[in-house]
Backbone bond lengths (Angstrom), bond angles and torsions (degrees), N, CA, C in turn:
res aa  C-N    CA-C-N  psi(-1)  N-CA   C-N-CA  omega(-1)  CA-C   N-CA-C  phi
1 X - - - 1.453 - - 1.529 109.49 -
2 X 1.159 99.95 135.48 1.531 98.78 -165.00 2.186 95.18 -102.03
3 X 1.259 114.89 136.49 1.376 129.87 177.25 1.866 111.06 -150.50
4 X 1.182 87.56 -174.30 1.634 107.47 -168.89 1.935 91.70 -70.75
5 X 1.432 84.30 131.63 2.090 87.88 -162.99 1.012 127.29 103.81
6 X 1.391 117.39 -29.24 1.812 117.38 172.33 1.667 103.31 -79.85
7 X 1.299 96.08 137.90 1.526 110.99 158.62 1.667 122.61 -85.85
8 X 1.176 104.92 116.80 1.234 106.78 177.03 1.692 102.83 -108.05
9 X 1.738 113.62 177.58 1.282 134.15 155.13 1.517 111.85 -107.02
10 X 1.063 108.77 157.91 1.299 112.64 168.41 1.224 111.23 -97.91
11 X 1.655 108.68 125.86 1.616 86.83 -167.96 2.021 95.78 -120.49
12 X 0.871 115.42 4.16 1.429 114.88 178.97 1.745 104.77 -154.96
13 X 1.772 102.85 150.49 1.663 106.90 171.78 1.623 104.13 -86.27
14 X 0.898 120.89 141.47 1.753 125.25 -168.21 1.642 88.98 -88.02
15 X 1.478 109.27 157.98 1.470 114.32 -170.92 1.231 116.91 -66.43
16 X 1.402 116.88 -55.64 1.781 120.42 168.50 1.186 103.77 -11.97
17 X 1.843 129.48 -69.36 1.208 141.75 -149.08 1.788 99.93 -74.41
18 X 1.450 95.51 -60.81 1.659 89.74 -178.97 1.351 107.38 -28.98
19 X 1.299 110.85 -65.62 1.635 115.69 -170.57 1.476 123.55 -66.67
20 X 0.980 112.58 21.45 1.677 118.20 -150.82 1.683 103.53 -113.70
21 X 1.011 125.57 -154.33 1.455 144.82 -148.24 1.861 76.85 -92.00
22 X 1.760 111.05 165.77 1.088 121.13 174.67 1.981 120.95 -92.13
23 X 1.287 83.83 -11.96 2.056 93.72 179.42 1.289 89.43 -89.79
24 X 0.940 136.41 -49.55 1.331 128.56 -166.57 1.429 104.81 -69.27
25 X 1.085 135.14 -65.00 1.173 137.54 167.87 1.620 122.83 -23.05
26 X 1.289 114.85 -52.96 0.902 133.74 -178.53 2.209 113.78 -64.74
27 X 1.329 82.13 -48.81 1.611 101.20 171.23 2.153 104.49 -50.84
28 X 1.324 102.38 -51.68 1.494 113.52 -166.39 1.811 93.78 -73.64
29 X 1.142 124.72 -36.91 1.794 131.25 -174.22 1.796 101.54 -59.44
30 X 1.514 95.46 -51.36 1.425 102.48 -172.96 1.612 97.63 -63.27
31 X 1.456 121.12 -74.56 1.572 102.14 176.23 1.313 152.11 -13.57
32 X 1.344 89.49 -56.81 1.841 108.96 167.86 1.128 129.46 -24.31
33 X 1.175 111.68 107.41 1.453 111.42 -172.41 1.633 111.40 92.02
34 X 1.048 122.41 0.24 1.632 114.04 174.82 1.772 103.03 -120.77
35 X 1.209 84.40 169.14 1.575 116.57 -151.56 1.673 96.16 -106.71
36 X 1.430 98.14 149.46 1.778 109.92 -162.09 1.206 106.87 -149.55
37 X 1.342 128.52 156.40 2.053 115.48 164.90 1.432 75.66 -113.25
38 X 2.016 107.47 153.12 1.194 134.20 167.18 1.062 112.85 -73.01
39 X 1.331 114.21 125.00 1.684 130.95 -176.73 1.551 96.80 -67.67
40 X 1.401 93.88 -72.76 1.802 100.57 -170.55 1.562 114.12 -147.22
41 X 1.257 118.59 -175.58 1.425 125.99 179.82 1.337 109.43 -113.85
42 X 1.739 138.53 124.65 0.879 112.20 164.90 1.462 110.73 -136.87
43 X 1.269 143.41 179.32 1.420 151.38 -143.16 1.528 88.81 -119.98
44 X 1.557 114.47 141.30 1.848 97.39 150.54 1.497 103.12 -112.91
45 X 1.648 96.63 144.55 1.475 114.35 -169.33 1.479 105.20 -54.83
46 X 1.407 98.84 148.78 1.176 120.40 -164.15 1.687 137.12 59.94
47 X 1.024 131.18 -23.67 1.520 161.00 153.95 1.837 120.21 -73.28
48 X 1.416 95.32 142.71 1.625 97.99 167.51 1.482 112.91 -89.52
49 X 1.041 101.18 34.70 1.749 102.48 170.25 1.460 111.93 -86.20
50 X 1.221 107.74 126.40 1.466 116.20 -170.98 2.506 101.31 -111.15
51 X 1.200 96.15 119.37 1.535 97.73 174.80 1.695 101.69 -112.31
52 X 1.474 98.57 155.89 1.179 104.94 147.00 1.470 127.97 -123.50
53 X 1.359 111.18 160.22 1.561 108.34 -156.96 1.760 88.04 -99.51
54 X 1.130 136.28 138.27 1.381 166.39 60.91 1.739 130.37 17.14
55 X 1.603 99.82 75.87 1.628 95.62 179.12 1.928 102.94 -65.01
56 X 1.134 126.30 116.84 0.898 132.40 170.26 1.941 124.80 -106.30
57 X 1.655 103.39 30.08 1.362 102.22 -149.41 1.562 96.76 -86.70
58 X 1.635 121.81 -31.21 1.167 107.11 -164.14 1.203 110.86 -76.39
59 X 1.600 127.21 -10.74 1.380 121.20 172.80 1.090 104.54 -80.96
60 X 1.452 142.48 -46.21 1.537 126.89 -125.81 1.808 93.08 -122.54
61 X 1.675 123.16 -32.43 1.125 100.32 -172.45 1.417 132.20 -54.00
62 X 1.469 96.95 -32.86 1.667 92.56 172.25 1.437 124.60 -67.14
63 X 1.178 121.80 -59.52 1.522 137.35 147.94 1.513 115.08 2.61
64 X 1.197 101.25 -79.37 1.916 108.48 -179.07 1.491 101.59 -118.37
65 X 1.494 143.72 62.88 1.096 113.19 164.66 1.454 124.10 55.32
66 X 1.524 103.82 149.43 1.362 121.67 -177.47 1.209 112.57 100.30
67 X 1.379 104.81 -156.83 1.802 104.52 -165.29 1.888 82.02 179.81
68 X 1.541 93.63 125.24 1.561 113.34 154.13 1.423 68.80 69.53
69 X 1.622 127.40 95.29 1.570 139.47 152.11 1.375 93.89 -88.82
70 X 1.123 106.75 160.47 1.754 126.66 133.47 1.153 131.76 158.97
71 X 1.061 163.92 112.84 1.981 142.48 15.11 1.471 88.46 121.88
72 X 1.820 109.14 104.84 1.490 140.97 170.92 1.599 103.95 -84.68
73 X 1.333 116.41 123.52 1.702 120.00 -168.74 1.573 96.59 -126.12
74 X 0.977 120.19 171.23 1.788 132.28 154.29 0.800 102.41 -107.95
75 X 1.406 128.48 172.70 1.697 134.62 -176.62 1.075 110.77 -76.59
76 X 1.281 106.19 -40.83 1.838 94.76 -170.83 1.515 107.57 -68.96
77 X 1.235 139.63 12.20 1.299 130.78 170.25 2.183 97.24 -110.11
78 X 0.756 92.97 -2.83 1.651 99.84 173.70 1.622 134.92 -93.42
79 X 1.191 144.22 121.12 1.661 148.50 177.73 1.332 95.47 -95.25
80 X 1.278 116.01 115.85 2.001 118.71 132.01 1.108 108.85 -37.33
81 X 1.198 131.65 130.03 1.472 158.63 134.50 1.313 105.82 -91.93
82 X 1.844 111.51 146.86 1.373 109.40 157.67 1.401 106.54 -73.28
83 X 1.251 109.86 -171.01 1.890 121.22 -161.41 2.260 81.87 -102.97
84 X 1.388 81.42 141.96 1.494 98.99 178.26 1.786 87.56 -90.42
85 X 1.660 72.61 172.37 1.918 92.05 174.94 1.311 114.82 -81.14
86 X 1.874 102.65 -175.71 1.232 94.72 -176.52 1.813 104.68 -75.02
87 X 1.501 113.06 167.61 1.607 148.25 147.62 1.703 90.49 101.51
88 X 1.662 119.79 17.98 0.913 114.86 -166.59 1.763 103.32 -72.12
89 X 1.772 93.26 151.76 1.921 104.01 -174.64 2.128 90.56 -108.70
90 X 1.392 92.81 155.39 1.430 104.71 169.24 1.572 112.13 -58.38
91 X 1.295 122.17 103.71 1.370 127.07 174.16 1.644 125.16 -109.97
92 X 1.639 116.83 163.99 1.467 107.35 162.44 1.080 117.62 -80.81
């Protein structure tokens, strides 16, 4: 069961995104394939769609701007990973 604390990978861009805006896109390309701990779980209103939120800041803030990024997935675009060690960096 995947929750707030599991490390996942990203193992696929979900279609919305494929089809979507080109920063964003680009944000989800760079991800791919790297590894994250789940911030949190959240619901989208109205729907049984369940996301999880993705701190994605140490990769992407520098990259594109902003501060405190991160990238809402469903599971089925997500891999369990065990939890890396410590001083670990976001990798593929």
């Amino acid at each position: 069961m995947i929750r707030a604390g599991t490390w996942v990978r990203l193992k696929a861009i979900p279609p919305d995104v494929a089809a979507g805006d080109e920063r964003t896109r680009a944000i989800f390309d760079y991800c791919l394939g790297h590894v994250y701990p789940v911030e949190e779980t959240v619901r989208v209103r109205g729907s049984d769609i369940v996301l999880r939120v993705l701190d994605i800041s140490a990769d992407i803030d520098h990259r594109s701007g902003g501060f405190m990024n991160d990238i809402r997935v469903e599971d089925t675009h997500l891999e369990v990973v065990p939890a890396p060690g410590p001083g670990h960096r976001h990798t593929r």
